[in-house]
C-alpha positions as CSV (number, residue, x, y, z in Angstrom):
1,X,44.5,26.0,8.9
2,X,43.7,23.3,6.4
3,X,42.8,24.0,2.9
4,X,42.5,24.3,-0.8
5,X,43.5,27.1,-2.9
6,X,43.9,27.6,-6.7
7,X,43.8,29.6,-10.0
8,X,41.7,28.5,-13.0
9,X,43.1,30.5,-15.8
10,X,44.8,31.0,-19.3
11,X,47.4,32.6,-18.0
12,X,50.9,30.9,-18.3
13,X,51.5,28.5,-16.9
14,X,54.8,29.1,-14.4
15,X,53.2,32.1,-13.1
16,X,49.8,30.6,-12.1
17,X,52.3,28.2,-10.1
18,X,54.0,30.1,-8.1
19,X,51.0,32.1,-7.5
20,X,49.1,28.9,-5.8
21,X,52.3,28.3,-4.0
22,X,52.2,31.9,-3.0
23,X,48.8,31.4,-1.6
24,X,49.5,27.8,0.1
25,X,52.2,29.2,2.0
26,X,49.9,31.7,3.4
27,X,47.5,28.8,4.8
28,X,50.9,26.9,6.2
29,X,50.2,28.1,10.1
30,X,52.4,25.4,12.1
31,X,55.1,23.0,11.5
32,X,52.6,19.9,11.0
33,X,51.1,21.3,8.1
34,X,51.9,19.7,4.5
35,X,51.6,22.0,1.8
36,X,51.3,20.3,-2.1
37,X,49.7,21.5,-5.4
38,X,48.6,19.9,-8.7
39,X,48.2,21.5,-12.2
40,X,46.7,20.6,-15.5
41,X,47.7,23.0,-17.3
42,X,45.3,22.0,-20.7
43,X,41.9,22.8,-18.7
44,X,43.8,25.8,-17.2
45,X,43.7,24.4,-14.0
46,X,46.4,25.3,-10.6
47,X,45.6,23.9,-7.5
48,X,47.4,23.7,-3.9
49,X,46.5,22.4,-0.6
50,X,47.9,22.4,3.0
51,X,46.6,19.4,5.1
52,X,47.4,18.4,8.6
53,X,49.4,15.1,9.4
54,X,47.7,11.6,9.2
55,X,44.6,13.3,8.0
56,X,41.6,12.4,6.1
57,X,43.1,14.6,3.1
58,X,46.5,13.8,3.8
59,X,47.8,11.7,0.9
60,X,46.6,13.6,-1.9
61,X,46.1,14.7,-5.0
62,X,43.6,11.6,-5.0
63,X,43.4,10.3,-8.6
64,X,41.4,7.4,-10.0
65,X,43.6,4.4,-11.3
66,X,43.7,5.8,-14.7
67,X,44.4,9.2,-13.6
68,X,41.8,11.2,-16.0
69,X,39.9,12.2,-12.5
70,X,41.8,14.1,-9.7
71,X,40.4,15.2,-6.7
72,X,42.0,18.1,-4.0
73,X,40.0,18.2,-1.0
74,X,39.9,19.5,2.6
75,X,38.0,18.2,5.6
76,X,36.1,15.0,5.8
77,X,33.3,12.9,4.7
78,X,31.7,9.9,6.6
79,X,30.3,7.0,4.5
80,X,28.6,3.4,5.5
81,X,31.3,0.8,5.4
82,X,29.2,-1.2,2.1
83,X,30.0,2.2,-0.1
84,X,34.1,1.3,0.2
85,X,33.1,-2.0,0.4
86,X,31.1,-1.8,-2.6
87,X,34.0,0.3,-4.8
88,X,36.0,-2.4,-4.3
89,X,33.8,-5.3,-5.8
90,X,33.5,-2.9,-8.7
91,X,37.5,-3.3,-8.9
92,X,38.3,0.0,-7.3
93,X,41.8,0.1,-5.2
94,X,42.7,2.9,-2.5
95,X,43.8,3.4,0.6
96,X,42.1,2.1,3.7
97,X,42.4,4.9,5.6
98,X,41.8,8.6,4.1
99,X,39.6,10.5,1.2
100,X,41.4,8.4,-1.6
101,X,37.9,6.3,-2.1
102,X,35.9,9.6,-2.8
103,X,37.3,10.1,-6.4
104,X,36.4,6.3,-7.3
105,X,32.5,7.3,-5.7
106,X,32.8,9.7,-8.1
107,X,33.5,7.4,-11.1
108,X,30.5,5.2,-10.2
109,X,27.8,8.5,-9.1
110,X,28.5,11.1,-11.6
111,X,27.6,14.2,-10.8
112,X,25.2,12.7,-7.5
113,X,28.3,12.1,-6.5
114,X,28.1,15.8,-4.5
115,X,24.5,14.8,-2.9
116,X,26.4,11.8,-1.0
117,X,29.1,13.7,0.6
118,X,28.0,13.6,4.0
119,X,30.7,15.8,6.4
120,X,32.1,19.5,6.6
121,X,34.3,19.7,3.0
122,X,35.5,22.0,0.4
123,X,37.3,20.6,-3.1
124,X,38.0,20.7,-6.6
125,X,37.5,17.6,-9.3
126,X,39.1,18.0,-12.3
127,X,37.5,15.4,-15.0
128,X,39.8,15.4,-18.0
129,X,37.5,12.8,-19.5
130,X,34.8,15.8,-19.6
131,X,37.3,18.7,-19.8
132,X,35.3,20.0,-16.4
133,X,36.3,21.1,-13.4
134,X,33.6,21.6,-10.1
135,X,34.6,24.0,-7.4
136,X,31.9,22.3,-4.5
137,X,31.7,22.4,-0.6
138,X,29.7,21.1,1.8
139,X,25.5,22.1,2.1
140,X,26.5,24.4,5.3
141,X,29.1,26.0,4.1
142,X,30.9,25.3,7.0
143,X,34.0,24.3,4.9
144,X,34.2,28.3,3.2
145,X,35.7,28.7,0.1
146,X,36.5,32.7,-0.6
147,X,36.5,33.4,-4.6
148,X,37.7,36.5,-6.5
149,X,37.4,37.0,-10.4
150,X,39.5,38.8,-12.7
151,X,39.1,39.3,-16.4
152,X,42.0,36.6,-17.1
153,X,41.4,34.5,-13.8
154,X,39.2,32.7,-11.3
155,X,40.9,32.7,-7.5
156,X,39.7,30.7,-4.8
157,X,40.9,29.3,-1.6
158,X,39.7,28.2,1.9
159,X,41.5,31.3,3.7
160,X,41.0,34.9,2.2
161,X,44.8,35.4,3.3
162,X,45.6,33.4,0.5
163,X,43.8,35.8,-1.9
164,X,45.0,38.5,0.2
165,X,48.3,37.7,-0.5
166,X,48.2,37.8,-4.3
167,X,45.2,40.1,-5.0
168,X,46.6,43.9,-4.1
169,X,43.3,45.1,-5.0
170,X,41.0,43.2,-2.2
171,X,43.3,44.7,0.3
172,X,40.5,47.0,1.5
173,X,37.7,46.8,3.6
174,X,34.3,46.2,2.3
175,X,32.0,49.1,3.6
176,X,29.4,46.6,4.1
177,X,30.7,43.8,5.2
178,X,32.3,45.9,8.3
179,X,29.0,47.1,9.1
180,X,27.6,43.4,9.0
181,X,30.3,42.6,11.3
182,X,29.6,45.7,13.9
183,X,25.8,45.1,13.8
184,X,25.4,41.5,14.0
185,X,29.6,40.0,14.6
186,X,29.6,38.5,11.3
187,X,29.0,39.3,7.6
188,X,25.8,38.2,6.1
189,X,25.0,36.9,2.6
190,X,28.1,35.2,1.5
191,X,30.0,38.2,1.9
192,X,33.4,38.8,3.4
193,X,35.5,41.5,5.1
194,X,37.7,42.4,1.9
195,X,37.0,44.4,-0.9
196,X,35.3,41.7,-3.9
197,X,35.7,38.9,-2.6
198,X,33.1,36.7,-1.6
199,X,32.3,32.7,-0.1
200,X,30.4,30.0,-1.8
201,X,27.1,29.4,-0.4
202,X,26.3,26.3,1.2
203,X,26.3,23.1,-1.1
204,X,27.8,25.0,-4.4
205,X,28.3,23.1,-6.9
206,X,30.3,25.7,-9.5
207,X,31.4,24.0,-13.1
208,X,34.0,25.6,-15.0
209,X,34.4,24.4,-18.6
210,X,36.2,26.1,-21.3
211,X,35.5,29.4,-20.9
212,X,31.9,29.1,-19.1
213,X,31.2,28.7,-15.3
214,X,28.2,27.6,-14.7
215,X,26.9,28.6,-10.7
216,X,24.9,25.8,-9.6
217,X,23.8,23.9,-6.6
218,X,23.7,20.7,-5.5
219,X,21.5,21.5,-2.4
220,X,19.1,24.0,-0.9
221,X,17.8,23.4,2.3
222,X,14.0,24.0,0.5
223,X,14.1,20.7,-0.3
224,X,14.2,19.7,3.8
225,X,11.6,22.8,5.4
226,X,8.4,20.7,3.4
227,X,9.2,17.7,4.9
228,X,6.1,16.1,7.2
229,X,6.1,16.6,10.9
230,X,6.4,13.9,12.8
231,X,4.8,12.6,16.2
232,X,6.9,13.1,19.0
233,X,6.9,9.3,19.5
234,X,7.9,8.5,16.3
235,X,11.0,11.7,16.4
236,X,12.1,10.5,19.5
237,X,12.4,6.8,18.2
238,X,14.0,8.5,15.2
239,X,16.5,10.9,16.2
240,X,17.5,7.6,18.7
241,X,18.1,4.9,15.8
242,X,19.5,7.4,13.4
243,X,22.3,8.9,16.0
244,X,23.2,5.4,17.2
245,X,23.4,4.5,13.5
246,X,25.9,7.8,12.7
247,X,28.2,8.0,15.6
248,X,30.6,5.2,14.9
249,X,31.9,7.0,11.7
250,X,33.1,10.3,14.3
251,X,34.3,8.2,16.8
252,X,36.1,6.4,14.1
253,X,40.2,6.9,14.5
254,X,43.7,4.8,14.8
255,X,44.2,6.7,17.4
256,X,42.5,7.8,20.6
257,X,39.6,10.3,19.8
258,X,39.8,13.8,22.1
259,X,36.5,14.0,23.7
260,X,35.8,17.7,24.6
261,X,33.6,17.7,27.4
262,X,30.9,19.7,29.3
263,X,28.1,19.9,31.8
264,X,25.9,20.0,29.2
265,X,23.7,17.2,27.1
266,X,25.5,17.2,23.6
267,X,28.6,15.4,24.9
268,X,27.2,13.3,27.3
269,X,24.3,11.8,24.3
270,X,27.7,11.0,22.6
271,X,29.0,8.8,25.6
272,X,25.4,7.5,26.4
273,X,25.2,5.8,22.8
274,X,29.0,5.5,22.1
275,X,30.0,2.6,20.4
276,X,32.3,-0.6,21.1
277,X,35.8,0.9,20.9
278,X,39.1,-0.9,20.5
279,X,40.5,2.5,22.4
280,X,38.6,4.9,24.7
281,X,38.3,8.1,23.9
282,X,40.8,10.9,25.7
283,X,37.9,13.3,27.9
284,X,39.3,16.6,28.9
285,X,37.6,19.9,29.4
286,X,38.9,23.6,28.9
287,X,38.8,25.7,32.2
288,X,39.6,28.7,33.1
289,X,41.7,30.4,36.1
290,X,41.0,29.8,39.5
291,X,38.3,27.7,40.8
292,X,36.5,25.0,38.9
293,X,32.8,25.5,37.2
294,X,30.3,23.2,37.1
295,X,31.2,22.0,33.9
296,X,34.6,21.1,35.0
297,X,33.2,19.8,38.0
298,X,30.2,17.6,36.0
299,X,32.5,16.8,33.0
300,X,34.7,14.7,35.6
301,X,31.6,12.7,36.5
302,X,30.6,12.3,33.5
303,X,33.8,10.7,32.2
304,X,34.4,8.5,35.5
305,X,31.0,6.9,35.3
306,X,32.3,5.8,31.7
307,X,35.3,4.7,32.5
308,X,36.9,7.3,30.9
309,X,40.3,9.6,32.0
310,X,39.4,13.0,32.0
311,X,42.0,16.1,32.3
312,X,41.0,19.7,32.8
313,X,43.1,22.1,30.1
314,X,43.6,25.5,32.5
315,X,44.0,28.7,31.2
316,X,47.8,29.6,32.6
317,X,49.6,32.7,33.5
318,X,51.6,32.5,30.1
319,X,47.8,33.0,28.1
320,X,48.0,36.5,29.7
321,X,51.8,37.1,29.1
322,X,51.7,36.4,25.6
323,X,48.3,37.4,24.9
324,X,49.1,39.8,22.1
325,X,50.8,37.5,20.0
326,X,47.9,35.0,20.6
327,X,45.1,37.5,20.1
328,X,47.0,38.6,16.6
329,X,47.1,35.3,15.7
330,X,43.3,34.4,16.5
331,X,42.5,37.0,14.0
332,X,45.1,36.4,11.1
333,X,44.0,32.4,10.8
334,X,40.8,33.0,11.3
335,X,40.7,36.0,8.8
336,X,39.0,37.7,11.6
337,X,36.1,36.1,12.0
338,X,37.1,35.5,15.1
339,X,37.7,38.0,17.9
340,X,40.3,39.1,20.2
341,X,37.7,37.8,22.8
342,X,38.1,34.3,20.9
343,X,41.9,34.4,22.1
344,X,41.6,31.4,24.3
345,X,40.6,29.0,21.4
346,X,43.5,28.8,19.9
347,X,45.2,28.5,23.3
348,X,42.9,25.6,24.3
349,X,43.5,23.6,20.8
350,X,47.3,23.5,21.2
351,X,46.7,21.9,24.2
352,X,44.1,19.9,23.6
353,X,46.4,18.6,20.2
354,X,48.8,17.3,22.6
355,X,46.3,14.7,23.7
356,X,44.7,13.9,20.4
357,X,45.1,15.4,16.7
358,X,41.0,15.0,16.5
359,X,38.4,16.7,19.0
360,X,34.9,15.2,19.2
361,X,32.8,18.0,20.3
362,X,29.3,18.3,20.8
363,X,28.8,21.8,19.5
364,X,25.7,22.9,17.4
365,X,23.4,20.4,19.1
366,X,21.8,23.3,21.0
367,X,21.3,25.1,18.1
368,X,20.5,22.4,15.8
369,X,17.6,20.5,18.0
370,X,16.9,22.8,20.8
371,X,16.5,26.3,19.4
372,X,19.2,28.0,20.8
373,X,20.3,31.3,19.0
374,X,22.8,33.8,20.0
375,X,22.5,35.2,16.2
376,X,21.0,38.8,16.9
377,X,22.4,42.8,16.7
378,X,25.1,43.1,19.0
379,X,23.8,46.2,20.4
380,X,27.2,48.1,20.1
381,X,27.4,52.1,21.8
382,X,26.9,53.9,18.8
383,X,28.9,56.5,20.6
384,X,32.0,54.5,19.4
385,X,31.1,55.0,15.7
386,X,31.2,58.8,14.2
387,X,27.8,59.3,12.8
388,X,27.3,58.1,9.3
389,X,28.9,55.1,9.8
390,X,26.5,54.7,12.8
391,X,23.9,54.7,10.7
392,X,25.3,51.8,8.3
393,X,26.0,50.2,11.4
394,X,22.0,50.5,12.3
395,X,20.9,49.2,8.9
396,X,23.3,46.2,8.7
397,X,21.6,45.4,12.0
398,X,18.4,45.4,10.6
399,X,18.7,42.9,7.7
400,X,19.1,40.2,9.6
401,X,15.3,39.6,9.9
402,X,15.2,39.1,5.8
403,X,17.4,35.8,6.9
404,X,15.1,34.5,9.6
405,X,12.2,33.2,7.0
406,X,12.6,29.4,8.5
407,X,13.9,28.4,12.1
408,X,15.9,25.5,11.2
409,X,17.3,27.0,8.4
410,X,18.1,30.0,9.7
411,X,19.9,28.4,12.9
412,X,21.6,25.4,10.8
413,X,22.3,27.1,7.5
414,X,23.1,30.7,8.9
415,X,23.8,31.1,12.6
416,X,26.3,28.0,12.3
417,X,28.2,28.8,9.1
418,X,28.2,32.7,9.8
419,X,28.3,33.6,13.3
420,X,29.8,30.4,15.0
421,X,32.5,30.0,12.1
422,X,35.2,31.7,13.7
423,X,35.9,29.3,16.6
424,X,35.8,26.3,14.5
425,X,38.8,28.1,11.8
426,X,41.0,28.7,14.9
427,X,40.5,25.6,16.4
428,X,41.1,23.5,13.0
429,X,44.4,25.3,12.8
430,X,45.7,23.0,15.8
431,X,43.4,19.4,15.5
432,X,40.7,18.0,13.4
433,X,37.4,19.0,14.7
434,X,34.3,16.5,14.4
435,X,30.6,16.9,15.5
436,X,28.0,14.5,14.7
437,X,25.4,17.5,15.1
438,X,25.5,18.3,11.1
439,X,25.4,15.1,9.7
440,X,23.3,15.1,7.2
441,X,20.7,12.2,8.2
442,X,20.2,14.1,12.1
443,X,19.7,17.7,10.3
444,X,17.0,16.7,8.1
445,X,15.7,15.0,10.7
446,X,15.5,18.5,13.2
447,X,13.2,19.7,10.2
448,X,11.1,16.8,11.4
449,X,10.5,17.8,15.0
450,X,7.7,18.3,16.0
451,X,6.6,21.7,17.7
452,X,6.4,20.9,21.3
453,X,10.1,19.5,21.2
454,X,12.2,21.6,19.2
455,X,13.1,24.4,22.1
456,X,12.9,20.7,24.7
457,X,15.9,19.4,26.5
458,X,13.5,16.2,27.3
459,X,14.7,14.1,24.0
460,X,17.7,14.3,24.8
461,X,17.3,13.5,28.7
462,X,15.3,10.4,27.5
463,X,17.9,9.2,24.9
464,X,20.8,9.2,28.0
465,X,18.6,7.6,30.3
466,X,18.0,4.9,27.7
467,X,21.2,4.3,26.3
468,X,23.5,4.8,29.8
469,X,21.0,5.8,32.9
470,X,23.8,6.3,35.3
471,X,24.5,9.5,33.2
472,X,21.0,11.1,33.6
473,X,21.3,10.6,37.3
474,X,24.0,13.4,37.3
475,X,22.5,16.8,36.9
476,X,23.3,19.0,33.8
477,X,25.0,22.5,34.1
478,X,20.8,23.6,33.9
479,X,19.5,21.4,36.2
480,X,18.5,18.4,34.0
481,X,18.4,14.8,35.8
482,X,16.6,11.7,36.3
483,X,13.1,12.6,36.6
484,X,12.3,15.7,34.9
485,X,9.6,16.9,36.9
486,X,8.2,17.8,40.7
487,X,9.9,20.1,43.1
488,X,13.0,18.6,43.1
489,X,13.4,19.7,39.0
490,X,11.7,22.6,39.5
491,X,14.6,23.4,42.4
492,X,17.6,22.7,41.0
493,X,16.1,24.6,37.5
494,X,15.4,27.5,39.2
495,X,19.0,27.4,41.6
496,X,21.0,27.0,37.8
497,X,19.0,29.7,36.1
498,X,19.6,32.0,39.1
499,X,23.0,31.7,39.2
500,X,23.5,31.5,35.7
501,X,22.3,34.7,35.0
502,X,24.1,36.1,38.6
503,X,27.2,35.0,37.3
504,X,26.5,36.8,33.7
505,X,26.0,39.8,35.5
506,X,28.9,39.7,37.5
507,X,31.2,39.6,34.7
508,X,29.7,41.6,32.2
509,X,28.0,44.5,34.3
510,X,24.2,44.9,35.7
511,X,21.6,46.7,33.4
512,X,22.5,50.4,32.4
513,X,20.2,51.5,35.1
514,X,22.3,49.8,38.0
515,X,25.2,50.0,36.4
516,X,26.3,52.3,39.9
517,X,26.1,49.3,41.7
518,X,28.4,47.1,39.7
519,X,32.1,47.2,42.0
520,X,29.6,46.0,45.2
521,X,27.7,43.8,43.1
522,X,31.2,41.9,42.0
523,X,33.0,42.0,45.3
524,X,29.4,40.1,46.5
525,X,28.9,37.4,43.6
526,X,32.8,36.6,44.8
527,X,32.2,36.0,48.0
528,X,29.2,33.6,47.4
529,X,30.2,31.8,44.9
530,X,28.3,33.1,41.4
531,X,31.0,34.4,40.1
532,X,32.8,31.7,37.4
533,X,30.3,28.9,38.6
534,X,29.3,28.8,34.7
535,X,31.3,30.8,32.8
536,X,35.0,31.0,32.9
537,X,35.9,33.5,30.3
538,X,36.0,36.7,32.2
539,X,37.0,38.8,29.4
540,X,35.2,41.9,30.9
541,X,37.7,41.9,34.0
542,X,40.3,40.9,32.3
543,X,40.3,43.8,29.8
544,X,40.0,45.9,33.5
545,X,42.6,43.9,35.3
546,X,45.5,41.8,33.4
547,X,45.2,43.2,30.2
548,X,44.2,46.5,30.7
549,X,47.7,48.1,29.1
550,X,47.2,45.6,26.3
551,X,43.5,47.6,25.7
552,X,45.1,50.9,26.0
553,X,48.0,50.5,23.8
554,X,45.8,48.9,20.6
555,X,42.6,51.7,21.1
556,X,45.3,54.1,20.7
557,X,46.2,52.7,17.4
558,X,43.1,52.1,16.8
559,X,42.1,55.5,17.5
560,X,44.9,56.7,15.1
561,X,44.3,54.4,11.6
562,X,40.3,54.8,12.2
563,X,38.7,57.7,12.0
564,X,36.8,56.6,8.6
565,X,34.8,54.2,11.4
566,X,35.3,55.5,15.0
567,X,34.6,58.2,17.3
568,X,38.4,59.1,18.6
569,X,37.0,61.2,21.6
570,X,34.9,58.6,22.7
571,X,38.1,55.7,22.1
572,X,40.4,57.8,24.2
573,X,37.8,57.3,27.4
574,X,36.8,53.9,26.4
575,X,39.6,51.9,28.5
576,X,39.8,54.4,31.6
577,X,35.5,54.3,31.3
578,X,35.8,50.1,31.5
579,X,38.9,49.8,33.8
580,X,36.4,52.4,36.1
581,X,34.3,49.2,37.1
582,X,31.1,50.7,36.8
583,X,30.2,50.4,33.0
584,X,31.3,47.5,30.6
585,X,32.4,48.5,26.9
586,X,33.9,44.9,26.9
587,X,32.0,44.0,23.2
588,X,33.1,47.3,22.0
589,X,36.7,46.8,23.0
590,X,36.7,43.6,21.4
591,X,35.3,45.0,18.0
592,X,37.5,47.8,18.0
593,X,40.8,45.9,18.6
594,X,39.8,43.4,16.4
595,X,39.2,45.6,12.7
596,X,42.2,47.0,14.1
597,X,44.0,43.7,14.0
598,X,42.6,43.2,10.6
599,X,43.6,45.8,9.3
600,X,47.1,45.7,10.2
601,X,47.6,41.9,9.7
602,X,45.8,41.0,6.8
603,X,45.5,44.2,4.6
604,X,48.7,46.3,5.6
605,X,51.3,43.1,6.3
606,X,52.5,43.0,2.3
């Protein structure tokens, strides 16, 4: 995917070069990515970048007129139109389009220059003025930036591949990380998979100069949790003004802007307050096989009631065909922080590119300013695990309650960058992904909320029917619509609950208990109806069904290369024990197959 990637060292100068293009070349995943680097070689400074066509970082290195200040970036920042405007009454000249303005904000902020990025970013700024150079990404840490250190040199880039590829020594597994990632499906702590090396924290802010670097920050989220409560009056009116004042910037494109839609609010705030556009928006919606769910079947409202075209992007009988290659390919880009169960994302992207290079998405508006968490122990069989790594596996589980000290920044500065990364690296492989959900102005604002609304869908059912009431008068995948109260509600949130967790069931198995019952509790929920009515990833049977010899065929290599982790008794029954129908080892499958992919793409592939 997109990135940055470089070498600040002492070393000479040719072979810090074609290290960084080394490492670029690893991040260069499809035929629409531009690779480039920059060196100056008197601050010991070697610096690459891959960026996606007609980008906000395409066009770089961005210098300043001079060229004493260079700037190598990946992703995006949004800025009111009077701070370009402003930069060029001060006799600054750039692009119109494109990050080339951000290195002339720097000349006029300084080093608050950082504190006014507003977007998901990583990038380097090499000041020969100042002889300094700042490694910095954005407050989440959405943007990661994986770092090693050597006696005679400082590695870092947006993809561990690229350190992968250069550093023989990181080519091992780091015990604790990969006990992070089977207790909880993610590391925690800034640390990775790979043996020493490790990510930025959110808003970093790391100074190199001469032979000192100096680890600071630019932002903690401490400075947001004191902030007053407000009245739920005065949030509503709030969050309102302030996300009708952001939006423009991500709808903002010379081209048409891919609008991934759902049944859900997030998307549909977006086209209740959506600004005046020269050119709609493209809606589509990812679906599965078979019949349609309610979000395809609300999505298509949704988007006629604006005005808007709307396609549904299927799952198709090549996903299954080729599904190897795609799973391996899910895990290598994302450096497996996503799953083999995350194989459709990179499926859906490419098709979703051939609409539109950008996706607007509404993801991480549930988390952000409704409370929504899936962030806990995974709950793994520890009969997959042979015993001492078990009880790693049990203690990795249990740290997560040291990061759960404040609910908003837990759930913006922990769940999103650690355990919902993986989906966003696959997807930015194929398009440019935007959400207005972590701008900066509507976050601090969450840590505003006041009790009673911050686990409420009501906000955001007030803000539609404000802004676009024909919208609220279609009900949400949960039941939301119109007026929020009386029987009626209380009908249609009971019917969506029901069926929501009916359909769960029949895909991923009834409680251990009742597990007996789970062939004639299927074969029901697909004769009425429940099954797929909310969820269209059907992993579970699909591990049973059409990719059952894909299952068998990696546990057995799994089973081979693993015994340091895994029980091999217990991975020879795992596949005949799921494709029985009667228990589900779906999450194990997937975290089995997945270390396995790891393993053989990232650490072994040299």
């Amino acid at each position: 995917m997109p990135g940055i990637a470089g070498i600040i060292s002492r070393l000479p100068a040719a072979n810090c070069i074609r290290t960084v293009q080394t490492m670029t070349a690893a991040m260069q995943h499809e035929h629409f990515h531009t690779p480039g680097n920059f060196s100056v070689a008197e601050l010991g400074v070697y610096a690459g970048w891959v960026v996606q066509e007609n980008s906000f970082a395409a066009g770089q290195v961005f210098e300043n007129e001079t060229k004493d200040v260079a700037l190598i970036f990946c992703g995006e920042v949004f800025a009111e139109l009077e701070v370009k405007a402003q930069l060029r009454r001060d006799g600054h000249q750039f692009a119109e389009t494109g990050g080339a303005w951000l290195v002339h904000l720097y000349e006029a902020r300084g080093d608050k220059f950082f504190e006014e990025l507003n977007g998901l970013f990583s990038g380097l700024l090499i000041d020969r003025r100042q002889k300094k150079v700042f490694l910095f990404n954005d407050r989440y840490g959405m943007e990661r930036v994986y770092w090693h250190e050597t006696a005679d040199a400082f590695y870092f880039a947006t993809e561990a591949k690229a350190l992968l590829r250069v550093l023989p020594e990181t080519r091992e597994f780091d015990a604790d990380g990969v006990a992070h990632y089977f207790g909880v499906g993610c590391t925690m702590g800034w640390r990775s998979l790979f043996r020493g090396i490790q990510m930025l924290p959110g808003g970093s802010l790391w100074k190199f100069e001469g032979n000192t670097c100096r680890k600071e920050k630019y932002f903690s989220p401490t400075s947001w949790e004191n902030l007053p409560v407000l009245s739920a009056a005065d949030y509503e009116a709030q969050f309102a003004a302030t996300f009708k004042k952001i939006l423009p910037h991500y709808f903002a494109a010379s081209a048409p802007v891919g609008l991934s839609l759902t049944g859900g609010f997030d998307t549909r705030m977006m086209l209740a307050c959506q600004p005046e556009l020269a050119v709609k928006p493209v809606g589509y919606t990812f679906a599965g096989v078979g019949h349609k769910t309610l979000d395809d079947k609300i999505a298509a409202r949704v988007a006629a009631a604006c005005g808007l075209s709307h396609q549904l992007l299927p799952l198709q009988k090549d996903f299954f065909a080729d599904f190897a290659d795609h799973a391996d390919r899910t895990v290598f880009i994302s450096d497996g922080t996503f799953g083999v169960t995350g194989t459709h994302e990179i499926y859906f992207h490419r098709l979703a590119r051939q609409l539109s290079d950008v996706r607007l998405t509404g993801n991480y508006g549930g988390e952000v300013f409704r409370g929504i968490s899936t962030f806990k122990p995974i709950g793994l069989n520890p009969q997959i695990f042979n015993p001492g790594f078990a009880l790693a596996v049990d203690v990795a589980a249990g740290q997560l309650v040291i990061h759960k000290t404040h609910a908003d920044t837990f759930a913006i500065f922990r769940e999103v960058p650690w355990n919902i990364f993986g989906s966003v690296a696959v997807g930015r492989s194929q398009v440019v992904i935007r959400t207005p959900y972590l701008d900066n102005a509507l976050v601090k604002l969450a840590y505003q909320s006041p009790p009673a609304l911050r686990k409420s869908a009501l906000p955001a059912s007030r803000l539609v029917a404000a802004n676009r009431k024909i919208l609220n008068e279609i009900p949400t995948d949960r039941g939301y619509a119109g007026n929020n109260s009386g029987p009626a509600f209380l009908g249609r949130r009971i019917f969506s609950e029901v069926t929501f967790k009916l359909d769960y069931f029949s895909n991923e198995g009834l409680p251990q208990k009742l597990s007996l019952f789970n062939p004639a509790f299927r074969y029901t929920a697909a004769k009425l109806g429940w099954a797929g009515m909310h969820k269209y990833l059907r992993y579970s049977q699909w591990f049973r069904r059409e990719l059952s010899g894909f299952v068998r065929e990696r546990l057995d290599t799994a089973r081979a290369r693993h015994e340091k982790y895994f029980n091999p008794q217990f991975l020879a029954q795992v596949a005949a024990r799921h494709a029985g129908g009667r228990e589900n080892f779906m999450p194990e499958i997937n975290a089995i197959l997945t270390l396995e992919a790891i393993e053989r793409l990232l650490l072994k592939a040299h």
